[in-house]
Structures are given as structure tokens and as C-alpha cells.
C-alpha positions in Angstrom: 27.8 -5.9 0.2 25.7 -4.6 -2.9 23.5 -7.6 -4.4 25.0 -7.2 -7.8 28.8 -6.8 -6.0 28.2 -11.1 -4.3 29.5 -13.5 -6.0 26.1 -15.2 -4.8 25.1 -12.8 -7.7 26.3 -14.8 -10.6 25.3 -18.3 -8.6 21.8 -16.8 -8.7 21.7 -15.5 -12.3 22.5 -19.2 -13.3 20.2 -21.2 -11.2 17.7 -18.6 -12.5 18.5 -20.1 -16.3 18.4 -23.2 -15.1 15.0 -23.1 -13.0 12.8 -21.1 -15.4 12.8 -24.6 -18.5 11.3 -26.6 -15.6 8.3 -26.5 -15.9 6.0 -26.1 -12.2 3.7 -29.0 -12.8 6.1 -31.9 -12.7 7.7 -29.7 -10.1 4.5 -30.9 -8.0 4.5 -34.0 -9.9 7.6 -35.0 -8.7 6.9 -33.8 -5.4 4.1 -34.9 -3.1 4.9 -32.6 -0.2 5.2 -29.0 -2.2 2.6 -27.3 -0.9 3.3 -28.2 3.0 7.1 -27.8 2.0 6.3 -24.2 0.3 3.5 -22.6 2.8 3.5 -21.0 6.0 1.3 -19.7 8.7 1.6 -16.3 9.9 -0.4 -14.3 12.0 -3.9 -13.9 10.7 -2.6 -15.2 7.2 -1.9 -18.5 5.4 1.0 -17.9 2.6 1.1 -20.7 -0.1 4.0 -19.8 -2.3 4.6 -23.5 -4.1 3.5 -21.9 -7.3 6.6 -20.5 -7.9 9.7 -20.8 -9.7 11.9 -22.3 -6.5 13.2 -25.1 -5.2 14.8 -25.7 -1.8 18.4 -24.3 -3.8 16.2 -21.2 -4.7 15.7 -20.3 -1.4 19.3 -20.9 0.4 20.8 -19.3 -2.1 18.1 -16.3 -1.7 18.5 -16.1 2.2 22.4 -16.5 1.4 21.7 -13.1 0.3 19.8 -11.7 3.0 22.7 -12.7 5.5 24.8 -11.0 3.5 22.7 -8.0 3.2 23.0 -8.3 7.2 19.0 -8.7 7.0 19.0 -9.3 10.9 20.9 -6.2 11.9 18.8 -4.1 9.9 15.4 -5.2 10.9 16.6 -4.9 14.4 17.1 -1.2 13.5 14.0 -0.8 11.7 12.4 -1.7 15.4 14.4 0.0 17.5 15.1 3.7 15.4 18.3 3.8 15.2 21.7 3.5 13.6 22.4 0.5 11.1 26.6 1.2 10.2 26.7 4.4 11.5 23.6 5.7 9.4 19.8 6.3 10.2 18.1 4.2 7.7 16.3 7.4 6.3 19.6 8.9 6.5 19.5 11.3 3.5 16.5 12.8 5.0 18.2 12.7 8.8 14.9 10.6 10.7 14.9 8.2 12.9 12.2 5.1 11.0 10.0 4.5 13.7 6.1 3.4 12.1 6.4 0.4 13.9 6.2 2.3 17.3 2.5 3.8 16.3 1.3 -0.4 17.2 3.4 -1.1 19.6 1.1 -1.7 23.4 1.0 1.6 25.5 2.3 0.0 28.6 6.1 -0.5 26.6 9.0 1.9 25.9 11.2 2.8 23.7 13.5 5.7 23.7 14.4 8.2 21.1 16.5 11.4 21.9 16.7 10.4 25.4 12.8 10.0 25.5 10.1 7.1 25.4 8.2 8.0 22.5 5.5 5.5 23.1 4.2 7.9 26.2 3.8 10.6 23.2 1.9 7.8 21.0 -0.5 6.8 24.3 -1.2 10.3 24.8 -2.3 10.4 21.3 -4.6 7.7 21.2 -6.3 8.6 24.2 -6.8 12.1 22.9 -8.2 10.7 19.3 -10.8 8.3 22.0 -11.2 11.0 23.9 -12.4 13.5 21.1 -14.1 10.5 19.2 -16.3 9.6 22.4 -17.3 13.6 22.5 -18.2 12.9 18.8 -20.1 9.3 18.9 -22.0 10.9 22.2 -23.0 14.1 20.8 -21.5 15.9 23.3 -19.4 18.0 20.3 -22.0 19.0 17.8 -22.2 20.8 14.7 -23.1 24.8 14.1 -27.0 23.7 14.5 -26.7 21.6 17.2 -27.0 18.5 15.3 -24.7 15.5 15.6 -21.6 14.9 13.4 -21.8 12.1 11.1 -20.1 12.4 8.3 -16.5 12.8 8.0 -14.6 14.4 5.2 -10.9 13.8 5.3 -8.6 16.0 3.2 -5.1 15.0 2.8 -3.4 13.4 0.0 -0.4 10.4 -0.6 -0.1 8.7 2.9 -2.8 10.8 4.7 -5.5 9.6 1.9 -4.5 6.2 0.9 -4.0 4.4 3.7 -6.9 5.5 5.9 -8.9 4.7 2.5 -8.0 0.8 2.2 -9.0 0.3 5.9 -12.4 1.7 5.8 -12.8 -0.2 2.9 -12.0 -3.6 3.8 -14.1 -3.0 7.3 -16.8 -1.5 6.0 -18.7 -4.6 8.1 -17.3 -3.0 11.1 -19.1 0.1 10.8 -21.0 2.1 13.3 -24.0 2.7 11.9 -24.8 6.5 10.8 -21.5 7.4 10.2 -19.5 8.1 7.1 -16.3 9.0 5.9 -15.2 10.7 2.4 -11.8 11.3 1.2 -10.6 14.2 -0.6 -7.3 14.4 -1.9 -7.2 15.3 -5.5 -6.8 19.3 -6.5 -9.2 18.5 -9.2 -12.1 20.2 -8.6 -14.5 18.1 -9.7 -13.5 15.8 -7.0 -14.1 18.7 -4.2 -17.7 19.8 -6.3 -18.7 15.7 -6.1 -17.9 15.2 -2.3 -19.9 18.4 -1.6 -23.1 17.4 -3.4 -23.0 14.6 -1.1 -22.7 16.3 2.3 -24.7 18.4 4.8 -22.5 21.3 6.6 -24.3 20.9 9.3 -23.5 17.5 10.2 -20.0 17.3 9.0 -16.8 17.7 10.3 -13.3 18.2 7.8 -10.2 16.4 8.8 -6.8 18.3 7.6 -4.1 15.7 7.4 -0.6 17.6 6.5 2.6 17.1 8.4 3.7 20.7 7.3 0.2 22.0 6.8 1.9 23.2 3.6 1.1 20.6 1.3 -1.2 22.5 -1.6 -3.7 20.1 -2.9 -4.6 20.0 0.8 -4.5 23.5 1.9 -6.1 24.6 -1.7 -9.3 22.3 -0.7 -9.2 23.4 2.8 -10.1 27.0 1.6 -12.8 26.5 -0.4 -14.3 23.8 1.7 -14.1 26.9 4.6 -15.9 29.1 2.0 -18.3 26.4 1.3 -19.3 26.5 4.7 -19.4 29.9 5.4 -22.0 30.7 2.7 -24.0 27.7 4.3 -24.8 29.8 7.0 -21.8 29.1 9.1 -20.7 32.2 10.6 -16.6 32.6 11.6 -16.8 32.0 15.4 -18.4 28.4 14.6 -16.0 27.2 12.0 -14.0 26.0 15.0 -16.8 23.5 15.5 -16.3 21.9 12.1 -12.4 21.7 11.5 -9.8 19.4 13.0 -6.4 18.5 12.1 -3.2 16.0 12.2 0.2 18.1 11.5 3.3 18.7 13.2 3.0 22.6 12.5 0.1 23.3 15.2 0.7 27.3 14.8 -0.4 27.1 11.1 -3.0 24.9 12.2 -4.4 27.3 14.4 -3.8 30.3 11.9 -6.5 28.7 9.8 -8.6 28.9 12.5 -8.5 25.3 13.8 -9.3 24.6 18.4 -5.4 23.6 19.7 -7.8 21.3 21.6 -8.8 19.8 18.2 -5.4 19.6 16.4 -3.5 15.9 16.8 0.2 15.2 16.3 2.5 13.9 13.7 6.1 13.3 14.3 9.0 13.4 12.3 9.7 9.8 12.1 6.8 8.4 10.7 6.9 8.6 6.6 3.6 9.4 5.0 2.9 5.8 3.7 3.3 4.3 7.0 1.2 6.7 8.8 -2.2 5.2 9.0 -1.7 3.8 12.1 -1.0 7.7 13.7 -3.9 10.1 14.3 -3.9 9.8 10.2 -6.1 7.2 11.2 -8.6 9.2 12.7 -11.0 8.7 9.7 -10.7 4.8 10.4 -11.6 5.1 14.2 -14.7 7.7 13.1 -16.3 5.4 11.4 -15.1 2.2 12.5 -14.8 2.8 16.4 -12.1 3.6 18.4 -12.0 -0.5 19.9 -11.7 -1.7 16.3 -8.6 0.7 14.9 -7.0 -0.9 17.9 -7.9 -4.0 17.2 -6.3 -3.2 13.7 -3.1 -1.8 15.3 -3.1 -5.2 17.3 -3.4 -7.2 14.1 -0.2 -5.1 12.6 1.7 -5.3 15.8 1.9 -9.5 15.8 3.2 -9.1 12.4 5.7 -7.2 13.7 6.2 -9.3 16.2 6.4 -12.5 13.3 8.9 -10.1 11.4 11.0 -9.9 13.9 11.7 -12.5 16.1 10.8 -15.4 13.1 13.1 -17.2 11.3 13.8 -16.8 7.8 12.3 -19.6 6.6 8.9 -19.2 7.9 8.9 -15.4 8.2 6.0 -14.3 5.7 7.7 -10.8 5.0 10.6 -11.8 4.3 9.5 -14.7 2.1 7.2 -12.4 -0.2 10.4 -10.5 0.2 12.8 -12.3 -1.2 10.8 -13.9 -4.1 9.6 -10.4 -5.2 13.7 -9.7 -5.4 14.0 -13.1 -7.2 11.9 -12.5 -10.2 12.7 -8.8 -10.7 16.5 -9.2 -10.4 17.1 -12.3 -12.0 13.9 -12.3 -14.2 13.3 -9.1 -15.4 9.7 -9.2 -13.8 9.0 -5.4 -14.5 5.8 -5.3 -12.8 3.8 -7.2 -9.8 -0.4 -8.2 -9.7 -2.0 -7.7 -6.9 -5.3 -9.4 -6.9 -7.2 -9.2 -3.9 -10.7 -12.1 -4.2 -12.7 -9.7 -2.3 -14.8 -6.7 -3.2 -14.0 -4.5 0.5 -9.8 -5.3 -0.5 -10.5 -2.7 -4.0 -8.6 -0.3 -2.9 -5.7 -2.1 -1.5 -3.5 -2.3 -4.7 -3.3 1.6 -4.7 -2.0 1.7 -1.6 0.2 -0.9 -1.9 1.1 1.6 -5.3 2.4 4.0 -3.1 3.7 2.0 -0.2 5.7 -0.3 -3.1 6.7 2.3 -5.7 7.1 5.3 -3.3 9.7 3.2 -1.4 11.8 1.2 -3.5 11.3 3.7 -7.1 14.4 4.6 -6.5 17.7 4.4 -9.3 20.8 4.9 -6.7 21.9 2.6 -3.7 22.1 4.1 -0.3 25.8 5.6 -1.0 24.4 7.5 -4.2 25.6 4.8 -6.8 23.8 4.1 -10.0 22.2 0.5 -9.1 23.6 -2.3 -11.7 19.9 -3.9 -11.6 16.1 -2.9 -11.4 14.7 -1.8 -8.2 10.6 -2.0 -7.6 8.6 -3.2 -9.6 5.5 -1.8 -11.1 2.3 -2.2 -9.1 -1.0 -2.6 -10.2 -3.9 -5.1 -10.3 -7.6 -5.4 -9.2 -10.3 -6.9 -7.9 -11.5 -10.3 -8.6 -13.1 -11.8 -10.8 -13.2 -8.9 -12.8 -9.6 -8.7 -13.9 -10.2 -12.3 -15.1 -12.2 -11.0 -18.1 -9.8 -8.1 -18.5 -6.2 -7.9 -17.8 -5.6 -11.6 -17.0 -5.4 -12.7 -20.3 -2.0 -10.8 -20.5 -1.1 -12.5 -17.0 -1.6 -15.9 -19.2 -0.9 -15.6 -22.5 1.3 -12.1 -22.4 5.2 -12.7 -23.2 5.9 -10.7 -20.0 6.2 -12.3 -16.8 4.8 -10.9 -14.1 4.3 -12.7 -10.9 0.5 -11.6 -8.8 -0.5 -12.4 -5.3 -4.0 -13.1 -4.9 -5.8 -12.3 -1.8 -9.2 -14.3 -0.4 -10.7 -14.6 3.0 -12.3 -18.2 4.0 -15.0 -16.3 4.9 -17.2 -13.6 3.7 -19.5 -11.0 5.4 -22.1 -11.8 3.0 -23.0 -15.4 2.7 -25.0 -15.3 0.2 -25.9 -18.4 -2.1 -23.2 -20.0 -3.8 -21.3 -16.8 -4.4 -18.1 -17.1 -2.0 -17.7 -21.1 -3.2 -17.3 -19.7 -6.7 -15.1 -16.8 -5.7 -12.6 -19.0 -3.7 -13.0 -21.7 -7.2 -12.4 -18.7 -9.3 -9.6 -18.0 -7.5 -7.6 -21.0 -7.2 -8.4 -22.3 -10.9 -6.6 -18.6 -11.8 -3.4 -19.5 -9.7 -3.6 -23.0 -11.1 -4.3 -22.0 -14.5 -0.9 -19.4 -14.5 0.9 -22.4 -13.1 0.1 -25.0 -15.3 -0.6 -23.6 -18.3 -2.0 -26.0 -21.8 0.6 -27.3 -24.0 0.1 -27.8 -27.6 -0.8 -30.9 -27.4 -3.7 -30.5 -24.8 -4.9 -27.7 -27.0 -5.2 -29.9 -29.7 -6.5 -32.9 -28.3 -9.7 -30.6 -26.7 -10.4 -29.4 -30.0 -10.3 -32.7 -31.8 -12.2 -33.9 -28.8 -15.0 -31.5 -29.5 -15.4 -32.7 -32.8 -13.2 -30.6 -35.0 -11.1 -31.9 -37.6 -7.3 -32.0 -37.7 -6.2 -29.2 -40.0 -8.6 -26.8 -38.2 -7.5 -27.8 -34.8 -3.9 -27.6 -35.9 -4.2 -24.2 -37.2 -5.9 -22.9 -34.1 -4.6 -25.0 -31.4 -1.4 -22.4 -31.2 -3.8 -19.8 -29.9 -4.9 -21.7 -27.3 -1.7 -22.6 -25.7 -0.9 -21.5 -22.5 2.5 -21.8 -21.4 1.9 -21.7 -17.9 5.2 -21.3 -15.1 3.8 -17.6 -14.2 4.7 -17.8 -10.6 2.1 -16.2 -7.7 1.7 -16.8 -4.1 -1.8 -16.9 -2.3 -2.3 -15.6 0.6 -5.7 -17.1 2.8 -7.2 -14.7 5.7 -9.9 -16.4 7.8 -11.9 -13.4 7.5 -11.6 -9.6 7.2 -11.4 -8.9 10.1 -9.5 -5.3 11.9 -6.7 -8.1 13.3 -6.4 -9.5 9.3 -6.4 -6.1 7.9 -3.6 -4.6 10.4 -1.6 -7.7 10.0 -1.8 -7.9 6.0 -0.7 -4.2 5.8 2.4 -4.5 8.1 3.2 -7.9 6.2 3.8 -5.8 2.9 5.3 -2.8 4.3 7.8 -5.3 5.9 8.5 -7.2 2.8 9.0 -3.8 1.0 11.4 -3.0 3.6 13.4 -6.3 3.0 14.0 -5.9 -0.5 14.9 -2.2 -0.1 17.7 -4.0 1.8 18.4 -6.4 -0.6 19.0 -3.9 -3.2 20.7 -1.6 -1.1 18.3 1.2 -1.4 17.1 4.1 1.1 12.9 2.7 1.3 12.1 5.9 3.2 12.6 9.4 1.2 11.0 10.3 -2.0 12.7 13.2 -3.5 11.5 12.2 -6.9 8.2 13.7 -5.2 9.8 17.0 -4.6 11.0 17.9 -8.5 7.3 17.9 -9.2 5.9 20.3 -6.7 8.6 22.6 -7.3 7.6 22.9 -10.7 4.1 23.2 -10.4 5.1 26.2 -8.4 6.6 28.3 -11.0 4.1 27.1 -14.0 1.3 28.1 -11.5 3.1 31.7 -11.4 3.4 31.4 -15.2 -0.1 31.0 -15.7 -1.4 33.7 -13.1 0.6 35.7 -14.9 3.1 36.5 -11.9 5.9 35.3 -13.3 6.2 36.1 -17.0 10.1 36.4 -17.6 10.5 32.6 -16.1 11.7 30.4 -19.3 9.9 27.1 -19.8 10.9 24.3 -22.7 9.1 25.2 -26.1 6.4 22.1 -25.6 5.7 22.9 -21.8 5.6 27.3 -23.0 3.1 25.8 -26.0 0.8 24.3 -23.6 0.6 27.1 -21.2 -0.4 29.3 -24.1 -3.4 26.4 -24.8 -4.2 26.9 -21.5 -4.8 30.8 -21.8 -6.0 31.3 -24.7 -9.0 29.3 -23.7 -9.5 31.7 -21.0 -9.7 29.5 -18.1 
């Protein structure tokens, strides 16, 4: 039954008036035990979610919901690949959802189309080890004989992303030498930067496209082949500097790429969700091959937590549900994700992409127009550079948006008092959105420091805080390959779980497709191909801007 279709819908629209005038702080006042009542421990990760707007009615009315929504039933599916009533659950694309599989230990099975797909998914990690050891002990080399250390991974989306966050966050982990960089954007400044940077004969290029059709990919493949053949690399010994992760090997090898030296990608793993297939290859280059296991370990327990934990102490389904809470039934339009370390930067974009990719969506899984908001907006940053940027709207803003902040115990870098002011930075920022400063603190500080009453009473209204801006926290010990894999699968699951809640396909993206489709013909239009094609008068008034510069 649609969310919106319950009558659990209207119990929860008026709890939701009735929670939001409480006000957090005497929530904790009034009770001792909040935080142990509120938290849980999941693999690799502490979740403290008492700063938010819930009490224990919150949450059986919430997972009221998710037993309705048959929650169980469908995670079972998402494990096992196949049918939840009658329908795949990418069914308007036809594919089995199977990302899960890409962690699971080599010695299991599980059968698709009357095969075990987890033989296909050893096979592929010991080919990526295989290749990676040839690499690491200079038994594959570049055109000069020299060894290849530096990495350059084209793809872009899921193939870009993904990949991206991990080396980040483990850049610790490291084997030292070795390099990765990340091309994805058609922009060619971002190709003429990455190549400034490189030497062509110690490099190798990574093409990461399912079809091997996907443009801003093949477009940089070309020149990057050009690039290196006026670097002295003649046509025989391209071979030696190209490999690539599609499911369309014949293209692949067209481009002039060793079959040897081209890894799979199967149909039912989404883009997003693909890191943890040869996608990863980047990760494993630089990282080691032991450690992106290690991270595939760390992603497979929470998988494990997902499914076989009960509700109530099941992270994903926790951040799930509140997420749903406070964009349903709050109008919470957008969601801060503020990671308290500087190797986590790039883990809001792609939790951009995993988020709004899935669950952007305005129809539920039978086509119908959705009587509620779906996903929210993500953004956010690292701190504690939000805090003297953006976070003043978090405080004082009239929007409420709730943020999850992200700190390890631990840092790599011990270094003075650094990480004890991070971690305090962090919490006073949690505390500070929780319990706010009424007007009356405001005015008592200012007196306190002296001022005198009309002057504190006319600025004392600037300084109020209103506080009850929910967040959770979530604790690593350290970031570590386990952490990383398991803080990854916890928010693809909890994705997953309110794309069930709101009764939404999490798994296709055709709002993707309108815009390459386009591009097509306005490319045509501007090469001059395709003059007879009839635009709308603003986007015909910028293609004329465009050639009348003479580009």
C-alpha cells in the first residue's frame, strides 16, 4: 500500500504537528536514558540519532509503515535478485538488482538464470589480482619499458564517483608510487589539466563504460589515444597502455584494447552501485588488491546487519526511515551531509548521485503521480569549513533540513591538538542545531557582557537560535577499508528503504536519458549536420552565440 494511501498516513501527519513544538532539550531533560535509548551499534559504525525529532511513538508508527510497505519481503529480494509481487525491482528497465552480489565471499552461490553468478564475480576478482600483480611487479610495463604508476581512469556517473570517494578516504592505505586521476568531465580543460600532470610512459588509461557508448567517455578516450601517439607511442604499443571495464568487449577491442586486458560488467549492477565491480579497479591500483577486499568485507557485514537485523537496531533502515520522516511529513527539501574528516571530501557527491539518482523520481512504481516529495536534495561538506559558511543557514535559516555528520575516533594524523578540536567542533555543531538560544539566553549573554538593556533588547532577536534542527551522528573507529565499505553500503541501503517507502523504482534513471538525447541533435546543429532540425527560440538564440564566436 502507497504511503500517502495508509491510514498510518494521517496518524503520522499529526504526531508530526504535535512533535515539532517540543522542543529536543527538555526531550533529554526529561529523559536520562536518550542517547542509550536512541543509538545503535552497527558494523564498523556507532549511529546516535537522539537529536531528532522522535519519540518511541515516532518510531512504531514509522516501522508501522515499513511493515506495511512489506519492508522484509523486499529486502529479501534486493539480496536474492529476484521477483517482489511478480516484478523485478528494476522492473521498467527488465534487470535483475544484484550490487550486493559484487561483496558477497567467493566460496557462496547464488543463482540467476539458472547460474551462480558469484563464480562470474570470483573469476573477476582474480583476473583484476591477477593483472594488478603483473602491474605492481613490473612484469606489464609501459612503451619504454618503465613501470606503470600512474593510473588515469575515464568514466563518468557511477564509474567516476564511486571509485573517487574510496581513494579518497584511504589515501593512508596507499602503496607508495602509485597514483590514480579521474577523468570524467567532456570539458576539456579537465582532460588538458590531468595531462599536464602525467607521463605517457608510465601511465596506463582505464575506460569504464557498460556500453562503451557513453560520449564524454569515448570523446576523452580519443584524444587521450592521440595524446599518446604524438608522445612517441607508436599503434602496436597502444595495447600496452589501455584497459577497460564494459559489457560490450567487441567495441572494446575495436578501439584497440588486449581481450586479455578488458574486465566485465554485467547487466545487473546499476552504475551507482558499481564500485565494488572491476569499476573498482582504480581503488585496488592504488590501494592494493588485499585492501579493496578488505573494503568489500566491510560493505558485505553491512549487508549482512541490513538483512538479518531487526528493525529497531538496523542502522539502514533507521537513517531510513527518519530521512522519510522529515521529508514527508516535514517538508525537509534537502539533506547535509557533513563528513568531520578531510579524506571523507568527496563523499557527499557521491552520496549526490547514489541519493538523487535513485529516489529523484515524480511517479510510484505503477506510473502514478506521487501525492508527496520523494528525495531530498543532497549536499554538504567538509568540516569545519561549512561551519563558517553554510552552517549558519543550518542554524538560523527558516528551512529545516536535517545533516548527518561523519567523524572517526581516530585520525591518521595525530597531530597536536587538532583531532580533539575536530571531534569538539563537531559535537558543539550537533548540539548547537539541537538546542538552539532562546530569547532570553540571548539577552542575558549580552547584558552579561556589559551591554545595556535597550541595546541588548534590540539585538538579542538576531542572536536567537531556535534550535530542534534534527541530525544523527554517525562515529567510525577509524577510516579504515572495513569502515569505508561498510559506511557506503549503509547509505545505499537506507536509500533503498525509502525508495520502498515511497513506493518508487530506486534503480533506473530515465531522467538521465532526455539529456543525452538532446545533446545529440544540438551537437549536429552546431556542426552544422543538421540544419533543418527546429529548436525553441532561446535554445536557437544560444546556438547562434555559440557560432558566431567561431568556436
Amino acid at each position: 500500500m502507497r504511503l500517502d494511501h495508509s491510514p498510518l498516513h494521517q496518524e503520522l501527519k499529526a504526531h508530526a504537528l504535535d512533535i515539532q513544538s517540543k522542543p529536543m532539550r527538555e526531550m533529554f531533560r526529561d529523559d536520562p536514558n536518550r542517547f542509550a535509548n536512541f543509538s545503535v551499534q552497527g558494523p564498523h559504525i556507532f549511529l546516535d540519532y537522539s537529536k531528532n525529532l522522535i519519540n518511541q511513538n515516532t518510531l512504531s508508527l514509522l516501522n508501522k509503515a515499513a511493515e506495511n510497505a512489506q519492508l522484509h519481503e523486499q529486502i529479501k529480494t534486493l539480496f536474492n535478485g529476484g521477483k517482489f509481487e511478480g516484478r523485478l525491482l528494476n522492473h521498467t528497465e527488465n534487470r535483475s538488482v544484484l550490487h550486493t552480489a559484487l561483496r558477497q565471499p567467493v566460496d557462496s552461490s547464488l543463482i540467476l538464470d539458472g547460474k551462480n553468478i558469484i563464480e562470474d564475480v570470483k573469476q573477476c576478482r582474480e583476473k583484476m589480482a591477477g593483472f594488478l600483480q603483473k602491474i605492481h611487479t613490473k612484469q606489464i610495463l609501459g612503451f619504454t619499458n618503465k613501470p606503470l604508476r600512474t593510473l588515469v581512469s575515464i568514466g563518468i556517473g557511477g564509474s567516476f564517483l564511486g571509485p573517487k570517494v574510496v581513494t579518497e578516504a584511504l589515501k593512508p592505505y596507499a602503496q607508495e608510487g602509485y597514483n590514480c586521476h579521474y577523468l570524467a568531465n567532456i570539458d576539456g580543460t579537465d582532460l588538458a589539466e590531468i595531462l599536464q600532470k602525467i607521463d605517457p610512459e608510465t601511465t596506463l588509461f582505464l575506460l569504464q563504460s557498460k556500453s562503451f557508448s557513453t560520449l564524454e567517455t569515448l570523446e576523452n578516450a580519443k584524444e587521450v589515444k592521440a595524446w599518446l601517439l604524438q608522445s612517441g607511442v607508436s599503434e602496436a604499443q597502444i595495447r600496452q597502455h589501455f584497459i577497460a571495464v564494459t559489457a560490450n568487449n567487441s567495441a572494446a577491442i575495436e578501439f584497440g584494447i588486449d581481450e586479455d586486458h578488458i574486465f566485465p560488467m554485467w547487466d545487473w549492477v546499476g552504475g551507482r552501485y558499481s564500485l565494488w565491480s572491476a569499476i573498482g579497479l582504480p581503488i585496488a591500483f592504488v590501494l592494493g588488491m588485499n585492501n579493496f577486499e578488505a573494503l568489500l568485507s566491510g560493505a558485505h557485514e553491512m549487508d549482512q546487519h541490513f538483512l538479518n537485523t531487526d528493525f529497531d537496531q538496523n542502522l539502514p533502515v533507521m537513517m531510513a526511515l527518519l530521512g522519510v520522516w522529515y521529508q514527508t511529513y516535514f517538508d525537509a527539501d534537502s539533506h547535509a551531509i557533513l563528513p568531520y574528516d578531510q579524506y571523507l571530501q568527496y563523499f557527499p557527491d557521491h552520496l549526490q548521485q547514489l541519493d538523487m539518482e535513485s529516489n529523484g523520481k515524480h511517479v510510484d512504481r505503477d506510473g502514478k503521480d506521487l501525492g508527496y516529495h520523494s528525495g531530498p536534495v543532497i549536499w554538504g561538506g567538509v568540516g569545519c569549513n561549512g561551519q563558517h559558511a553554510y552552517h549558519q543557514l543550518l542554524h538560523q535559516g527558516t528551512r529545516l533540513i536535517p545533516s548527518d555528520f561523519i567523524i572517526p575516533l581516530q585520525s591518521h594524523h595525530d597531530i597536536g591538538a587538532h583531532h580533539k578540536h575536530l571531534f569538539a567542533n563537531c559535537l558543539s555543531q550537533s548540539q548547537a542545531l539541537m538546542q538552539g538560544k532562546n530569547l532570553q539566553e540571548a539577552t542575558d549573554e549580552l547584558l552579561a557582557a556589559g551591554m545595556d538593556q535597550a541595546k541588548a533588547a534590540q539585538l538579542a532577536p538576531h542572536k536567537v537560535i531556535k534550535g530542534n534542527r534534527p541530525s544523527n551522528t554517525l562515529v567510525l573507529e577509524k577510516t579504515t577499508p572495513e569502515s569505508i565499505g561498510a559506511l557506503i553500503a549503509l547509505y545505499e541501503h537506507k536509500v533503498f528503504v525509502q525508495s520502498v517507502l515511497w513506493n518508487i523504482n530506486a534503480f533506473d534513471q530515465w531522467g538521465v536519458e532526455l539529456g543525452k538525447s538532446l545533446s545529440s541533435n544540438l551537437y549536429q546543429a552546431l556542426e552544422g549536420s543538421d540544419s533543418n532540425h527546429q529548436f525553441d527560440a532561446s535554445t536557437e538564440g544560444l546556438l547562434n552565440k555559440f557560432k558566431q564566436a567561431d568556436c
